[in-house]
TORKOL-4160 file (C-alpha; in steps of 0.2 Angstrom, whole numbers, padded with zeros to 4 digits, m for minus):
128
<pt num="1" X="m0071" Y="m0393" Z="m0333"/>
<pt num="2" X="m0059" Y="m0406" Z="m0341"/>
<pt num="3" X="m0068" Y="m0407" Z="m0359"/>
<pt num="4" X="m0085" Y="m0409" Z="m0351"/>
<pt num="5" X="m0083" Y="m0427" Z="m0345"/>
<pt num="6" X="m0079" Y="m0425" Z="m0326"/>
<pt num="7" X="m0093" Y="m0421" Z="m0313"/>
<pt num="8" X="m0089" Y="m0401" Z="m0308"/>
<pt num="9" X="m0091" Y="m0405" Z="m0289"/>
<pt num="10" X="m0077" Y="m0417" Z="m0289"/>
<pt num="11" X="m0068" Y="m0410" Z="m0302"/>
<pt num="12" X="m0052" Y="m0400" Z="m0291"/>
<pt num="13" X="m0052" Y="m0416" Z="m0279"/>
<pt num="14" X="m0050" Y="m0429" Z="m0294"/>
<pt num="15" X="m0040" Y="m0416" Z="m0306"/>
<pt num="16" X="m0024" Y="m0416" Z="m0294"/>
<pt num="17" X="m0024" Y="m0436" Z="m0292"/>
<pt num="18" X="m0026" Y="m0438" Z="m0313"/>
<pt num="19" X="m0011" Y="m0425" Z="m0313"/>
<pt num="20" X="0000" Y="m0436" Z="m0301"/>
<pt num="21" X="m0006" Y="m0453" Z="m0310"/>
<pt num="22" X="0001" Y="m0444" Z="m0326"/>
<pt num="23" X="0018" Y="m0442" Z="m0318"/>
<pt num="24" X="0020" Y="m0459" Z="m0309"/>
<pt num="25" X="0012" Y="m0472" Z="m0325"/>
<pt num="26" X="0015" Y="m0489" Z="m0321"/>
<pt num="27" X="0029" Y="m0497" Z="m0333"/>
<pt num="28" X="0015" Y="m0506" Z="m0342"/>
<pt num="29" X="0007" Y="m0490" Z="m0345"/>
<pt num="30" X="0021" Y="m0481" Z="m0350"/>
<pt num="31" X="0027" Y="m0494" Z="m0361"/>
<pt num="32" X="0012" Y="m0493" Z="m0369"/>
<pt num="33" X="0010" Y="m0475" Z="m0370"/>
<pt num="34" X="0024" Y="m0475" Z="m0382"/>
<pt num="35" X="0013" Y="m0483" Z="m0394"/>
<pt num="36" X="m0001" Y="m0475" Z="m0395"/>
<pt num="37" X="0006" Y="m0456" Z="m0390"/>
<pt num="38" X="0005" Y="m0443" Z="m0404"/>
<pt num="39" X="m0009" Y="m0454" Z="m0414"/>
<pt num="40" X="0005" Y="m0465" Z="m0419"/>
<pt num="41" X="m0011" Y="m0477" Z="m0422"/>
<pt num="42" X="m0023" Y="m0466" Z="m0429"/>
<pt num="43" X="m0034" Y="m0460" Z="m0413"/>
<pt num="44" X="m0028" Y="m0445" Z="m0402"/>
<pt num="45" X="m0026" Y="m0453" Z="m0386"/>
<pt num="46" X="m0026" Y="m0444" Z="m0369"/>
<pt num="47" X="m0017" Y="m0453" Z="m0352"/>
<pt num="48" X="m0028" Y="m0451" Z="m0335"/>
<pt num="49" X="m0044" Y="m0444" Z="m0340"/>
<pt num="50" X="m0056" Y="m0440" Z="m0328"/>
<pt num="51" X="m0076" Y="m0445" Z="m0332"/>
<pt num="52" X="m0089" Y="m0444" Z="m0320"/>
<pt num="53" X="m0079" Y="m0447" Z="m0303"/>
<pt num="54" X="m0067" Y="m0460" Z="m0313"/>
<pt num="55" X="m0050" Y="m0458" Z="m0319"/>
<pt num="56" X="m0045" Y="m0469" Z="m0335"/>
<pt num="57" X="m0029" Y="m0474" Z="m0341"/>
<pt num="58" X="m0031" Y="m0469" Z="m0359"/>
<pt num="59" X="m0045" Y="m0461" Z="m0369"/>
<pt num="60" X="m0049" Y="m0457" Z="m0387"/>
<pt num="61" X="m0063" Y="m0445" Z="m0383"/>
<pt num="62" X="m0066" Y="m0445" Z="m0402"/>
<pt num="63" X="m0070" Y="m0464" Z="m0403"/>
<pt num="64" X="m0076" Y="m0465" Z="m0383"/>
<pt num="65" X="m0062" Y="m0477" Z="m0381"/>
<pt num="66" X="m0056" Y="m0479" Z="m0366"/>
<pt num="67" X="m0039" Y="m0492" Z="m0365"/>
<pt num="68" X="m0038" Y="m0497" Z="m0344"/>
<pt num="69" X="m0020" Y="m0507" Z="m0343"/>
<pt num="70" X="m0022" Y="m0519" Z="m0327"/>
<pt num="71" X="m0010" Y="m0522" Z="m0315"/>
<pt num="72" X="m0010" Y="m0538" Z="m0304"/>
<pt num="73" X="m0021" Y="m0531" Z="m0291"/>
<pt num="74" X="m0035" Y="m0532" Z="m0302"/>
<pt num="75" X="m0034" Y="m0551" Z="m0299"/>
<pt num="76" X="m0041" Y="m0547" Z="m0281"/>
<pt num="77" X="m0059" Y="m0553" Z="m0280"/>
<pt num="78" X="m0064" Y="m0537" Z="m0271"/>
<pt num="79" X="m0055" Y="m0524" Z="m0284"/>
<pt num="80" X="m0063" Y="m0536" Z="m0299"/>
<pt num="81" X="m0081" Y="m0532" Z="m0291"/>
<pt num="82" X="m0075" Y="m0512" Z="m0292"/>
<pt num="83" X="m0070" Y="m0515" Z="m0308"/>
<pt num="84" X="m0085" Y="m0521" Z="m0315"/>
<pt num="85" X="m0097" Y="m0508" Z="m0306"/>
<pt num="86" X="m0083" Y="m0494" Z="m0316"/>
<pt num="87" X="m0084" Y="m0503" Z="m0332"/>
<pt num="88" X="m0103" Y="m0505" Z="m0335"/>
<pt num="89" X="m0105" Y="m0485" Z="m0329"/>
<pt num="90" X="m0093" Y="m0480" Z="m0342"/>
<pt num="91" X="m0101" Y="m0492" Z="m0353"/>
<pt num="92" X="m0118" Y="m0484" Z="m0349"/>
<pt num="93" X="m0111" Y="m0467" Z="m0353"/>
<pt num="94" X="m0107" Y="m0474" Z="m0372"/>
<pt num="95" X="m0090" Y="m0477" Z="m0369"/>
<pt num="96" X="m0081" Y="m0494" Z="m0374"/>
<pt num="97" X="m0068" Y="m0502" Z="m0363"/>
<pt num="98" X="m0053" Y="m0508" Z="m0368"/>
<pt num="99" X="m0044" Y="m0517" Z="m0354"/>
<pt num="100" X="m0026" Y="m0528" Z="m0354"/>
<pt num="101" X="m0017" Y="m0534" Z="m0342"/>
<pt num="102" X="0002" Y="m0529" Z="m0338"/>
<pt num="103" X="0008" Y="m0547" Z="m0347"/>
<pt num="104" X="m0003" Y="m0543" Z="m0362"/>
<pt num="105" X="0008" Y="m0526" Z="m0364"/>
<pt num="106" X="0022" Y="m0532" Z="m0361"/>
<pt num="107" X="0022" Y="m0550" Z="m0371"/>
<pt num="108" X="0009" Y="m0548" Z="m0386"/>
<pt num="109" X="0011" Y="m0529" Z="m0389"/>
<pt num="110" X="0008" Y="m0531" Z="m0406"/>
<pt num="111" X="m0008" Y="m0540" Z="m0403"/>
<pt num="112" X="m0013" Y="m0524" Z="m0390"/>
<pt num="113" X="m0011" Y="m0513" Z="m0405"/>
<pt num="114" X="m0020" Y="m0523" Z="m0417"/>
<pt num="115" X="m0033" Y="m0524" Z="m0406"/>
<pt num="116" X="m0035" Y="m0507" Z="m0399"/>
<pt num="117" X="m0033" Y="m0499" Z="m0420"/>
<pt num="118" X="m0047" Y="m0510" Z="m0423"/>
<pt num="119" X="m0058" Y="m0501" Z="m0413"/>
<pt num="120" X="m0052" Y="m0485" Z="m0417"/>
<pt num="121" X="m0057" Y="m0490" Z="m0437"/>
<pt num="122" X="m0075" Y="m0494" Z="m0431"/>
<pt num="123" X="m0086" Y="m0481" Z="m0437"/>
<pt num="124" X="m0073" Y="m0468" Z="m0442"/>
<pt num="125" X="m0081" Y="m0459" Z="m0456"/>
<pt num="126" X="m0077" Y="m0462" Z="m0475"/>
<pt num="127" X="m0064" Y="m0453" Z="m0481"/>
<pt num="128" X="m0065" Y="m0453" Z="m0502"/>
């Protein structure tokens, strides 16, 4: 199971869709991928994590941060409800969401950054 965070029964179904999300990111995704790939800002992120029946964007399992980069269709009303419903269930599972919209990746990158290391910082343990 993919580090314990997927439901088993929905596993094989959900696996192949994460894989093909990996290979076809949206541009926002993949610009901002470059930023945060190979703890570049001090958290290990992953791209299309499954949890539970969900598949998230990025995830730093260590910090149960989850980063959702949203695309214009989240503006629909009906994909705002689903958004929601995904979001407090992650929430309930101990995970924070993150979530930016495609202009936020692409104009105030550095604020995404800030933002996102930020929450990584929170309740890292003290390193003397």
């Amino acid at each position: 199971m993919d580090f314990k965070t997927a439901y088993p029964d929905s596993y094989s179904t959900i696996k192949q869709n994460a894989k093909d999300n990996r290979s076809m990111m949206t541009d926002a995704e993949r610009y901002l991928w470059n930023y945060i790939k190979n703890e570049q800002i001090g958290g290990r992120f992953r791209r299309q994590h499954i949890i539970g029946d969900y598949i998230v964007d990025f995830i730093c399992l260590k910090q149960k941060l989850i980063i959702e980069v949203d695309g214009g269709y989240h503006n629909n009303p009906t994909q705002q409800q689903k958004d929601r419903i995904r979001q407090n269930w992650l929430e309930s599972m101990g995970y924070k969401v993150l979530r930016f919209n495609n202009n936020d990746i692409f104009h105030q990158i550095e604020s995404v950054i800030t933002i996102i290391k930020q929450n990584i910082s929170i309740d890292l343990p003290f390193k003397a």
